[in-house]
C-alpha positions as CSV (number, residue, x, y, z in Angstrom):
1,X,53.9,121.8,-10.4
2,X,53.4,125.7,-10.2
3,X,51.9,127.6,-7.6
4,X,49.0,128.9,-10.4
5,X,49.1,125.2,-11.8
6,X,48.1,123.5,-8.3
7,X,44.9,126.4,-8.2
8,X,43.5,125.4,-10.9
9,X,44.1,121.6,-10.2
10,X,42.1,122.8,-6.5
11,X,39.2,124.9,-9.2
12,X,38.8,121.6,-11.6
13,X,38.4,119.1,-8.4
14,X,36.0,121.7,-7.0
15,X,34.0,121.6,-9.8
16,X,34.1,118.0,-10.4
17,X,32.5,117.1,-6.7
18,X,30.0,119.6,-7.3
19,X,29.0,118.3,-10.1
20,X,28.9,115.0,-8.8
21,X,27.2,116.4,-5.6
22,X,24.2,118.2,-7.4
23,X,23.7,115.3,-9.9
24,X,23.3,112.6,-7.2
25,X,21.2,114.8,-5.3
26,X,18.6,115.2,-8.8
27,X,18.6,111.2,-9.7
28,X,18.7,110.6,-5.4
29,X,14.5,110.2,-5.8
30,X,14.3,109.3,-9.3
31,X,14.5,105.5,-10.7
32,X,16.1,105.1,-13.8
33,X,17.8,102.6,-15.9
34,X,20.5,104.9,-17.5
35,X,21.2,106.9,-14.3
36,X,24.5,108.5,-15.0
37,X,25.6,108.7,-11.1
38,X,25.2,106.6,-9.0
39,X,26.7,105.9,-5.2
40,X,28.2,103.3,-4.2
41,X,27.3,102.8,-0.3
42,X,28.5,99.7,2.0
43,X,32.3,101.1,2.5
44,X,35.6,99.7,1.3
45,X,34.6,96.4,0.3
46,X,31.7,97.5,-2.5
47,X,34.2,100.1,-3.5
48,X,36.6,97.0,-4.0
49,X,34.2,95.2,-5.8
50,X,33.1,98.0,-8.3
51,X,36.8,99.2,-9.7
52,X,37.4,95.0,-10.0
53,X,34.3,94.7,-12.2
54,X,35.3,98.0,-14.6
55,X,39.1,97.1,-14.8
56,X,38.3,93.4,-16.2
57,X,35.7,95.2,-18.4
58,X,38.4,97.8,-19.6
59,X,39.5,97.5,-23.0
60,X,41.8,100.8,-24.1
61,X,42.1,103.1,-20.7
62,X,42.7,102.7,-17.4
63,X,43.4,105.7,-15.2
64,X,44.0,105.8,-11.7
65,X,44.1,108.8,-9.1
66,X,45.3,107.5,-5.5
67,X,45.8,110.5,-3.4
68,X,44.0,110.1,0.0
69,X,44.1,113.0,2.5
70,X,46.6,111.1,5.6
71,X,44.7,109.6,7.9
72,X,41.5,109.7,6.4
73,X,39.2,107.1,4.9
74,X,42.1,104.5,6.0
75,X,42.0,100.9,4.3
76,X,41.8,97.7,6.4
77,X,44.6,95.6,6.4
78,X,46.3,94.6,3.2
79,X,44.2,96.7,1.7
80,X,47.0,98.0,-0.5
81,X,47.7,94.6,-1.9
82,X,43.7,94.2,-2.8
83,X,44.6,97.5,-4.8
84,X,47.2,96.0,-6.6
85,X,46.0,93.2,-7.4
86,X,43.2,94.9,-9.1
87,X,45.2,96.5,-11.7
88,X,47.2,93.1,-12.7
89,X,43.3,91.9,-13.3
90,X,43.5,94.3,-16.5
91,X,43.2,93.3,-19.6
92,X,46.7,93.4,-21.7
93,X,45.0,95.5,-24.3
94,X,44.4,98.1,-21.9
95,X,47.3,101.2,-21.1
96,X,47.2,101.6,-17.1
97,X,48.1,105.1,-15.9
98,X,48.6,105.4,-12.4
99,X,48.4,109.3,-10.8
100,X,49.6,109.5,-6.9
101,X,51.0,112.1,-4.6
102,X,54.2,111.9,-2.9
103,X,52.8,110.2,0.8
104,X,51.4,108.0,-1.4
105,X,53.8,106.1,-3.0
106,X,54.1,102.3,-3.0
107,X,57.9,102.0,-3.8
108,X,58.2,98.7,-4.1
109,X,55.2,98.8,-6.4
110,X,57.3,101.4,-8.5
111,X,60.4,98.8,-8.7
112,X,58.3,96.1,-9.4
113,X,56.6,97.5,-12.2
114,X,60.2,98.8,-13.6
115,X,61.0,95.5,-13.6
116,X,58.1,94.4,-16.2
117,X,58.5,94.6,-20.0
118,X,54.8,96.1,-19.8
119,X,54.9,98.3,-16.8
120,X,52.0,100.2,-15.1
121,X,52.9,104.3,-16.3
122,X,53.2,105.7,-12.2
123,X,53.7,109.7,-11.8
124,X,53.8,111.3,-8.5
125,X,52.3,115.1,-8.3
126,X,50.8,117.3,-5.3
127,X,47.5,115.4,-6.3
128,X,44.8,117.0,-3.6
129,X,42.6,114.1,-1.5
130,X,40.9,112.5,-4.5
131,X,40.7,108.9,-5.7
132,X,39.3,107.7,-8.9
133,X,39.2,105.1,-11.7
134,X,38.6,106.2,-15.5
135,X,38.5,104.1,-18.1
136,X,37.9,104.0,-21.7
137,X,36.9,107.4,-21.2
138,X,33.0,106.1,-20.6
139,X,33.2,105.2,-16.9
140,X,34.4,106.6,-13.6
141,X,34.7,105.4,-10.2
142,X,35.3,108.8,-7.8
143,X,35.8,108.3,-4.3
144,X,36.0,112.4,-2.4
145,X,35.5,113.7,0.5
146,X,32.8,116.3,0.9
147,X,30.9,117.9,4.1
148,X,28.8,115.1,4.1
149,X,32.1,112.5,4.8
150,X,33.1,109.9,1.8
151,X,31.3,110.0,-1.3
152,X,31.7,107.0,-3.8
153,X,30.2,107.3,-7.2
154,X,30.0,105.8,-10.1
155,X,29.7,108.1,-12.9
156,X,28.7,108.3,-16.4
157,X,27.6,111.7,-17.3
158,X,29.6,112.7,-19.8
159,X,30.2,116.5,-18.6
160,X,32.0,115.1,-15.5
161,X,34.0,112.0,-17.5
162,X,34.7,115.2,-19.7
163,X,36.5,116.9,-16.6
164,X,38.1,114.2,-15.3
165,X,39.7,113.4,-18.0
166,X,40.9,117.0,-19.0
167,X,42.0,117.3,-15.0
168,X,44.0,113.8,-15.6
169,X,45.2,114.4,-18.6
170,X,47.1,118.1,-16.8
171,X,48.2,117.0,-14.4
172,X,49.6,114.0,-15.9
173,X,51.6,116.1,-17.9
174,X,53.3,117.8,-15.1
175,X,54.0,114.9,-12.8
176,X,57.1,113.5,-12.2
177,X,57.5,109.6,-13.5
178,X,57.5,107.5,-9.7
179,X,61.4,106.3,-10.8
180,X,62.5,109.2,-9.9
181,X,61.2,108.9,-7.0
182,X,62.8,106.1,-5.2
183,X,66.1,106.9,-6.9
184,X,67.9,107.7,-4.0
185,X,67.8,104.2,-3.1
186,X,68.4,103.5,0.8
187,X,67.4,105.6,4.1
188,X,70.7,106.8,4.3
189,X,71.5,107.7,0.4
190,X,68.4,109.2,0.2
191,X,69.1,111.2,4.0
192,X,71.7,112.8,2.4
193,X,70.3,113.8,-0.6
194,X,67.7,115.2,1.1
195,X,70.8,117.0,3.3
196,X,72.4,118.6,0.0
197,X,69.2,119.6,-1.8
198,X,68.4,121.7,1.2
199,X,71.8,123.3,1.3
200,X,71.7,123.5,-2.6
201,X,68.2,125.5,-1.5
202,X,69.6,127.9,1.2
203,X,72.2,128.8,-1.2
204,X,75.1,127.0,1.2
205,X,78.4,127.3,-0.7
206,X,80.0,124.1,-2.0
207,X,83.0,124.8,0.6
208,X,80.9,125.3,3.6
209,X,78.1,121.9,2.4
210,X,80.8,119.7,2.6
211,X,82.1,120.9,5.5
212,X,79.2,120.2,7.4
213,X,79.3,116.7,5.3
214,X,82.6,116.0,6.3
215,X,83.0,115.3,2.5
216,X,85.5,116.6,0.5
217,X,84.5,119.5,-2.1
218,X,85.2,117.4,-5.2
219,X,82.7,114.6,-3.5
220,X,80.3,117.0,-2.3
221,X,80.0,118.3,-6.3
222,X,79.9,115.1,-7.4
223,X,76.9,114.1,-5.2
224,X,75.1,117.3,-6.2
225,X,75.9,116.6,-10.2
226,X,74.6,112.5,-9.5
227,X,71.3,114.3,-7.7
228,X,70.5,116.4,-10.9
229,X,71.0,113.8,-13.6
230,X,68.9,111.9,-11.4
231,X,65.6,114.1,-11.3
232,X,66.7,114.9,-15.1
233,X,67.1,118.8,-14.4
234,X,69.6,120.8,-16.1
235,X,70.4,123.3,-13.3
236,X,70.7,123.4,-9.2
237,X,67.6,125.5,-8.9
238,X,65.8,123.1,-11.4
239,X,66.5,120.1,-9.2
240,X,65.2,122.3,-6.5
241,X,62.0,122.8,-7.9
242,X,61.8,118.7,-9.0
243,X,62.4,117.8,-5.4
244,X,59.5,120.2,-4.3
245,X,57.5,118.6,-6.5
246,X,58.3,115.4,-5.2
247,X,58.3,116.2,-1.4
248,X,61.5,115.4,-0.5
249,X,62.5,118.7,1.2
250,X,61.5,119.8,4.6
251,X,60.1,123.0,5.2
252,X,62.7,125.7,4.8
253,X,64.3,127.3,8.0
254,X,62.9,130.9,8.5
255,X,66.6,131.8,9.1
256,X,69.5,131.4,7.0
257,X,71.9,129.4,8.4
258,X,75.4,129.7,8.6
259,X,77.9,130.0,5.5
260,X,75.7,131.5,2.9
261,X,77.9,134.3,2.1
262,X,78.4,134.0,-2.2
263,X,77.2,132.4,-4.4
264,X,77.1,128.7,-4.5
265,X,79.8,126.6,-6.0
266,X,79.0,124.7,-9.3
267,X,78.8,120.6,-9.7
């Protein structure tokens, strides 16, 4: 995702928890049977219980956002698998979307849903600290974090289903499938993968990368043609940007290191 398309993601999620701020705050002293927001107070467990009772009811839609800031509003144990478990309560009618950021990522959730003839749709995208349930586009469970701490609402104003959606629906379209993800299969596949895409980034040539590899040039080109086909892009800087989104570089030195003389070699 671009640089201009992550702002706006920031501006739509801004606007969604102030929406959801200054509507609980009007209905916070008001009774009223079709109150459109509501909270949802007691911690994880009525959190649980609320996205169980609208995925059973869910009949087209299902729509999940998990992207939780690290170390913040932590589950309790085998909280994860409650999570799960919640989405195979669905209804077989309903299409389940699942949005999540890189950190996030349940990989053998990913593999397991690949493994189903009707498989849970799982992107990954630089998704800021936000967690919510849509579905049939008449219902949303939000879970954000605001200066007042964790918020949990239940919302059905149709101004901020109306955001949601259009946020979802953008980013969704920009996120790379979770497959490609985990594709580098084992710690030490994907340790050097990680290892060429950053020489591929520093603009290492082919000679000098498998050098420092102790791979031969012809394997070393290989590698760096399996690694494209593999986050489906079309050129080195491409895969680059693909890996970026994904999170699987490190942070770029703020030197060049040695060998960068020329330009790179080609798979």
């Amino acid at each position: 995702m671009s640089i201009k398309a992550e702002d706006e993601l920031e501006r739509a999620l801004l606007e969604v928890r102030a929406l959801i701020e200054s509507t609980v705050a009007i209905h916070r002293d008001h009774s009223t049977r079709a109150q459109q927001i509501s909270t949802v107070d007691g911690g994880y467990g009525p959190v649980l219980h609320t996205a169980a009772t609208m995925i059973r009811n869910a009949v087209r839609s299902i729509d999940i956002v998990h992207a939780r800031m690290p170390g913040a509003g932590e589950l309790p144990d085998r909280g994860a698998d409650a999570e799960r478990k919640l989405i195979y309560a669905a209804a077989e009618t309903s299409a389940v979307r699942l949005l999540t950021n890189p950190a996030m990522v349940d990989e053998d959730f990913v593999r397991e849903q690949l493994a189903l003839e009707r498989p849970v749709a799982i992107r990954v995208a630089r998704v800021p600290p936000l967690q919510a349930l849509l579905v049939d586009g008449t219902t949303a469970l939000v879970v954000a974090e605001s200066a007042s701490g964790v918020r949990a609402s239940v919302i059905h104003k149709p101004e901020v289903l109306h955001t949601l959606g259009s946020l979802f629906e953008s980013v969704w379209r920009n996120a790379v499938p979770a497959g490609e993800r985990i594709v580098f299969g084992d710690r030490d596949r994907a340790a050097l993968a990680q290892q060429i895409l950053g020489a591929l980034r520093a603009g290492v040539t082919d000679e000098v990368a498998a050098r420092e590899l102790t791979v031969s040039v012809r394997t070393y080109r290989r590698h760096v043609a399996e690694i494209m086909a593999l986050l489906g892009a079309h050129s080195r800087f491409q895969a680059g940007v693909r890996a970026a989104e994904l999170g699987l570089l490190r942070p770029a030195r703020t030197t060049p290191p040695a060998g960068t003389e020329g330009p790179p070699g080609k798979p």
